[in-house]
C-alpha positions in Angstrom: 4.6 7.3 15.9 7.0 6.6 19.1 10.4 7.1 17.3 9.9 10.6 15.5 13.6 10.6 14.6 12.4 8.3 11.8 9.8 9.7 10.8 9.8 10.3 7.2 7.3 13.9 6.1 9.1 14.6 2.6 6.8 13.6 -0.1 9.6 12.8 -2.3 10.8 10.5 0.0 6.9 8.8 0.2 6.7 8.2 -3.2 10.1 6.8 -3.0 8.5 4.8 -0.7 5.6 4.0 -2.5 7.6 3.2 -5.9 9.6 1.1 -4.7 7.5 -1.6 -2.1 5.4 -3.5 -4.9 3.9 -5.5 -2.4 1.1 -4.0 -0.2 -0.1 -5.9 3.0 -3.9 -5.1 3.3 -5.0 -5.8 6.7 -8.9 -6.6 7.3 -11.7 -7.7 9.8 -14.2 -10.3 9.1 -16.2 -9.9 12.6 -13.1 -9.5 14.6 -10.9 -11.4 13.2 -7.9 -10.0 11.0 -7.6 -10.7 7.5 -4.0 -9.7 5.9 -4.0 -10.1 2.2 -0.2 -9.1 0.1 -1.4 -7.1 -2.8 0.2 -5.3 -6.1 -0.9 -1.6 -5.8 -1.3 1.4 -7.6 -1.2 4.8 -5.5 -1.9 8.7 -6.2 -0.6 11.0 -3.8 -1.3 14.9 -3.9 -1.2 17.6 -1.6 -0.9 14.6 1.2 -3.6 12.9 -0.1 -2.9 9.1 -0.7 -5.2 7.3 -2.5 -4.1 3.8 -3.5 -5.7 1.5 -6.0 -5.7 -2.6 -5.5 -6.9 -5.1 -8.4 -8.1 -8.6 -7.8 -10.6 -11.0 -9.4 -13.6 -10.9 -10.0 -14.9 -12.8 -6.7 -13.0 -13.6 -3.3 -12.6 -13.7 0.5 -11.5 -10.5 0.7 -14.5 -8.7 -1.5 -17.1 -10.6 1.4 -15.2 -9.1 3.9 -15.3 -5.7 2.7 -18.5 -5.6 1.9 -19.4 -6.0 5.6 -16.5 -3.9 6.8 -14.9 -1.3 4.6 -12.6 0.1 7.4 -8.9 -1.3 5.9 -5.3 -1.0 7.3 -2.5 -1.4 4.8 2.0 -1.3 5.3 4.4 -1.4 3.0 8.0 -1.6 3.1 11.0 -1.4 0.4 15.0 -1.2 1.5 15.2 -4.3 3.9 18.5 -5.0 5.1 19.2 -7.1 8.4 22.2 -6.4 10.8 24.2 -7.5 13.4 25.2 -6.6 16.8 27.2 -8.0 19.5 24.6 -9.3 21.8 21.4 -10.7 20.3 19.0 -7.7 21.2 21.5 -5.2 19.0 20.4 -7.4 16.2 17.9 -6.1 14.0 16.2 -4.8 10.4 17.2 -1.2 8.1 13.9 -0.4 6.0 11.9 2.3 5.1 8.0 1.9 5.1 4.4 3.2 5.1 1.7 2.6 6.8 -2.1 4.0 7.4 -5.8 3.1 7.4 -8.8 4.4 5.4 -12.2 3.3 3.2 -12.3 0.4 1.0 -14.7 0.6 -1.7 -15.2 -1.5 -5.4 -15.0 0.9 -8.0 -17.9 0.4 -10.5 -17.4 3.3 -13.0 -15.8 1.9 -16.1 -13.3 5.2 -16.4 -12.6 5.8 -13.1 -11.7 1.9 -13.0 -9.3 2.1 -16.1 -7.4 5.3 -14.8 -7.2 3.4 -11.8 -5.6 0.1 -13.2 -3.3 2.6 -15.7 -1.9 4.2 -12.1 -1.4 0.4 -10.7 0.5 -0.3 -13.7 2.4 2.7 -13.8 3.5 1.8 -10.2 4.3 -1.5 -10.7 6.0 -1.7 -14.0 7.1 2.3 -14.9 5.3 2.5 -17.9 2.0 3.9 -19.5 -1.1 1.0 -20.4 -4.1 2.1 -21.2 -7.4 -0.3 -21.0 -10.6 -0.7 -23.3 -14.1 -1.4 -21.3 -13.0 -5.7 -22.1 -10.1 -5.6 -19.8 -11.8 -3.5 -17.5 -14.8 -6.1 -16.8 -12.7 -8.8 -15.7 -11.0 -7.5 -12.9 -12.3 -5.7 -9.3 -10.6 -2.5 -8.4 -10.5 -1.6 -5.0 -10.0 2.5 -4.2 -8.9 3.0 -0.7 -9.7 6.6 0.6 -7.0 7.0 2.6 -7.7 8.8 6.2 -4.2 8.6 7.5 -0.4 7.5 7.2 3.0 7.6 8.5 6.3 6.7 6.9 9.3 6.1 8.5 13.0 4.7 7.8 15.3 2.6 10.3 18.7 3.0 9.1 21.6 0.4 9.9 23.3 1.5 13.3 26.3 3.8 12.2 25.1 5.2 8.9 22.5 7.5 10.4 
């Protein structure tokens, strides 16, 4: 990270991260060529350890592509606020975000698939679901190992 002054460490302030963003932009390469998909995500984070947890259909670009390359990149960002400056180049954006890289893979194991889509749901709406083996065969999960991150926050000029 080139601006360290806004780099965020806390883990609090992650998951306040990670809580609020909804959206995920998974980034992927199909022989080269990059592949950005904006997905709903689930995430566990412990000890610094992110995992995060993406659901889909059953079939799709993105599940070909991963099959031949299961190297992802993901970012995320919540707080977005433009501002203004006197001259055009003072103009700019206040956020706070994540991003990283790690190991795509499809989870196949019918538990570790519902806890998954309970933690997705817990991110995305705040509340507890649980899911029978039905619900559980008509979707893909996607786990992604996560093998390193960085959050930061830019704060509007003046307020930092």
């Amino acid at each position: 990270m080139r601006r360290r002054e806004r780099e965020i460490t806390d883990e609090a302030a992650i998951r306040d991260i990670l809580d609020k963003a909804g959206v995920l932009h998974l980034g992927l390469s199909d022989d080269g060529q990059p592949y950005v998909v904006p997905m709903n995500y689930g995430y566990r984070l412990e000890k610094g350890k992110l995992t995060l947890y993406l659901h889909g259909a059953r079939e799709g670009y993105k599940y070909e592509v991963l099959a031949k390359n299961p190297r992802v990149s993901f970012a995320a960002e919540c707080d977005t606020a433009p501002f203004a400056g006197r001259v055009a180049c003072q103009y700019g954006m206040a956020y706070r975000s994540i991003m990283g890289k790690g190991t795509a893979r499809l989870i196949e194991d019918v538990e570790e698939k519902a806890e998954a889509l309970t933690i997705l749901m817990k991110t995305q709406t705040g509340e507890d679901f649980t899911f029978n083996e039905k619900l559980v065969s008509i979707v893909n999960v996607i786990r992604i190992d996560v093998s390193e991150f960085s959050a930061k926050c830019r704060k509007v000029p003046g307020e930092e």
